[in-house]
N, C-alpha and C positions, 0 to 999 in steps of 0.2 A: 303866549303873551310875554312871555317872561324876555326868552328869547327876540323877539322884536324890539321889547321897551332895550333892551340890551345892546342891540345895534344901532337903534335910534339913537340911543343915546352917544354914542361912541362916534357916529356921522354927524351927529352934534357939534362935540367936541371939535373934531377934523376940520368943522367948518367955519369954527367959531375962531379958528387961528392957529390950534394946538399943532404941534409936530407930528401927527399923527396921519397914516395913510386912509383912505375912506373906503369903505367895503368895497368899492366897485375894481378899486388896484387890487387890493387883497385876494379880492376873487379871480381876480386877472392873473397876477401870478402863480397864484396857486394853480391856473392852469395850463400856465408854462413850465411849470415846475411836475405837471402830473404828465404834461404831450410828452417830454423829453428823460420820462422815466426817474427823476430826480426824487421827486417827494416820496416816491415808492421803496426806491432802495434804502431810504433818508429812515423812511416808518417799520422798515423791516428790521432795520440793525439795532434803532434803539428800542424797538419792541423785542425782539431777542437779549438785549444786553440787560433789559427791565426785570424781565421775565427771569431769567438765569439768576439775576440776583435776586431776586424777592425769592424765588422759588425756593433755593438753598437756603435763605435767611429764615423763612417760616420751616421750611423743613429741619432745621437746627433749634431755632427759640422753641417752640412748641415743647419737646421733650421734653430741654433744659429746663425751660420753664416749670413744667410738672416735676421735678426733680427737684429746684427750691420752693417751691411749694410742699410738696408733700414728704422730704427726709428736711433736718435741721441742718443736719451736718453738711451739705451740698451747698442749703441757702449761705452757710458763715461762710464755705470754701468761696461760693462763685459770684455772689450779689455785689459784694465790692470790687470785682472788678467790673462787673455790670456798669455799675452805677459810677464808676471809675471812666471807662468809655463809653455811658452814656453824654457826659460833658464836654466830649470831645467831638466838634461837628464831625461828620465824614468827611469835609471837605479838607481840612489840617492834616486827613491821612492820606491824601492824594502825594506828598514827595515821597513820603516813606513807600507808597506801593510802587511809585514807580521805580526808588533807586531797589527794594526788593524782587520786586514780579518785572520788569522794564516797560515796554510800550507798548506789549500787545493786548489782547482782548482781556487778560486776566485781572488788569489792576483795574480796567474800567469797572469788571462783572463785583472785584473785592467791593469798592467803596459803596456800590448799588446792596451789595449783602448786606455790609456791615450797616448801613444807615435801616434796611427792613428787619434785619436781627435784634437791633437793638432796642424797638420799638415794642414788636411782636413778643419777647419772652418778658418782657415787662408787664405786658399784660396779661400774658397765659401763667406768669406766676401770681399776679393778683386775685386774677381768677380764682386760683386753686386754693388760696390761705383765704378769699373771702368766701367760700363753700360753707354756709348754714352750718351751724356745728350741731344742731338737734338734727338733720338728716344722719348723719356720719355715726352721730351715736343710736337710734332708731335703729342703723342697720345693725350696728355690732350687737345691740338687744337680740336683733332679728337671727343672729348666728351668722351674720355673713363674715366673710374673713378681708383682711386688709388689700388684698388683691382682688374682688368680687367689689369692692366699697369703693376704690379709685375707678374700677372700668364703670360703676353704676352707676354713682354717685357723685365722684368727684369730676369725672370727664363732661357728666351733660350739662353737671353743672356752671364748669367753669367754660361749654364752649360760647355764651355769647361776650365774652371775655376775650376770646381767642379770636373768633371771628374782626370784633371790634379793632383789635391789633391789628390782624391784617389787616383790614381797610387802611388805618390809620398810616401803618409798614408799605404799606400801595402809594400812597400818596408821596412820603419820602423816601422812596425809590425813586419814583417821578423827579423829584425836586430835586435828588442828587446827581438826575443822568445830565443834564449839560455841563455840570464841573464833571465830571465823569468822563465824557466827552472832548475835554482839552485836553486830554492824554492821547496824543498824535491819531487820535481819529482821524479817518478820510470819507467816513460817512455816518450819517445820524443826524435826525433833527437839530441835537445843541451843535453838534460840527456846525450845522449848514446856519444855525442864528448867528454863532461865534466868528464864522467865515464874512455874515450878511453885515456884522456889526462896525468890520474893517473898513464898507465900503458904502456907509450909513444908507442899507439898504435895507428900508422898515417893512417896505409890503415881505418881504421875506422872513425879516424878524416877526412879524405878525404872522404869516403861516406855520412858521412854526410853532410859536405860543400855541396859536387857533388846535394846529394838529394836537399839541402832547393834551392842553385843556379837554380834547372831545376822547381819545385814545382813556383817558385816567378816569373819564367820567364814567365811558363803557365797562369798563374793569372792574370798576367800582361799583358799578349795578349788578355787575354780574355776584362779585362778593354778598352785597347786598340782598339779592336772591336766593342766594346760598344761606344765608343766615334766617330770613325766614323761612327756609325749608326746614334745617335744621332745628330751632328752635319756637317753632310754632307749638309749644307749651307754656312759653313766655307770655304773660299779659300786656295787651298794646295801647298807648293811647291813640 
């Protein structure tokens, strides 16, 4: 239902005068664009370039994360610069990566990391300083030692913390890959909107939106999945 009232309304719009193309072109193109191989290679690169950054982004904040969280001396070294480039969109560090890294794939993959990095240890350190303080001390009653209290105690409890970053770090991955994308791309969905934009070609700007919106929603379920697997001790409404 949701989905219908959502194109109804959108074929609404279109017909109501808006600039807007009506599903029936949208669907059109997108099958000119999947007969001649385009929209595939398009959903291949920036589903790789996605993926590479988020992956490294969450495989770096996580630790880091657990590190100002759980020693003092980490959180005074590393949180100010944290919170230093968290105020700096990803998008501002696109000259710098390129006059650093140049035009190939690596300054794209940087600004996709640094926008899930910055997201993801933010949360995985919240996590970890908001951990019940009657559990932590229960355990040391109990004999357990400061290494046996983080893998027990502090990790399960800070993952729906971590998970929540991820999704959130998923989401602006997504959001940074088409400025990401202006970096001498010659393929990728934001290539191919940034290309369509030139030549005020919407049914294409609309497939692409259409693609990344359904790609981030799966991913996102998938997260989502993942979190209640892991955390099916949590109480739900």
């Amino acid at each position: 239902m949701s989905v219908g009232l959502g194109i109804a309304l959108w074929w609404g719009l279109a017909a109501a005068g808006l600039s807007l193309p009506t599903p029936p072109e949208v669907v059109s193109r997108a099958g000119t664009l999947l007969s001649n191989g385009t929209l595939q290679e398009d959903i291949a690169a920036s589903i790789g370039r996605v993926l590479a950054g988020f992956a490294l982004g969450t495989a770096l904040a996580i630790p880091v994360g657990f590190l100002m969280g759980w020693y003092g001396f980490v959180r005074g070294l590393v949180e100010p610069w944290v919170q230093f480039f968290r105020t700096i969109p990803p998008l501002a560090i696109i000259p710098l990566a390129i006059v650093l890294m140049g035009i190939g794939e690596t300054p794209k993959i940087f600004v996709i990391f640094l926008a899930a990095f910055l997201v993801c240890v933010i949360s995985t350190f919240q996590g970890v300083v908001d951990v019940d303080r009657t559990l932590i001390n229960a355990a040391r009653v109990l004999g357990t030692r400061d290494a046996g209290i983080f893998v027990r105690v502090v990790v399960p409890a800070s993952t729906p913390f971590i998970l929540v970053g991820m999704r959130v770090g998923l989401g602006s991955a997504w959001a940074t890959l088409v400025a990401a994308e202006l970096i001498a791309a010659q393929e990728g969905l934001g290539f191919r909107m940034q290309n369509a934009q030139l030549y005020y070609d919407l049914p294409t700007i609309f497939v692409g939106l259409i693609a990344i919106g359904i790609l981030g929603l799966l991913m996102d379920r998938v997260l989502l999945l993942a979190e209640r697997k892991l955390t099916g001790w949590q109480e739900r409404r």
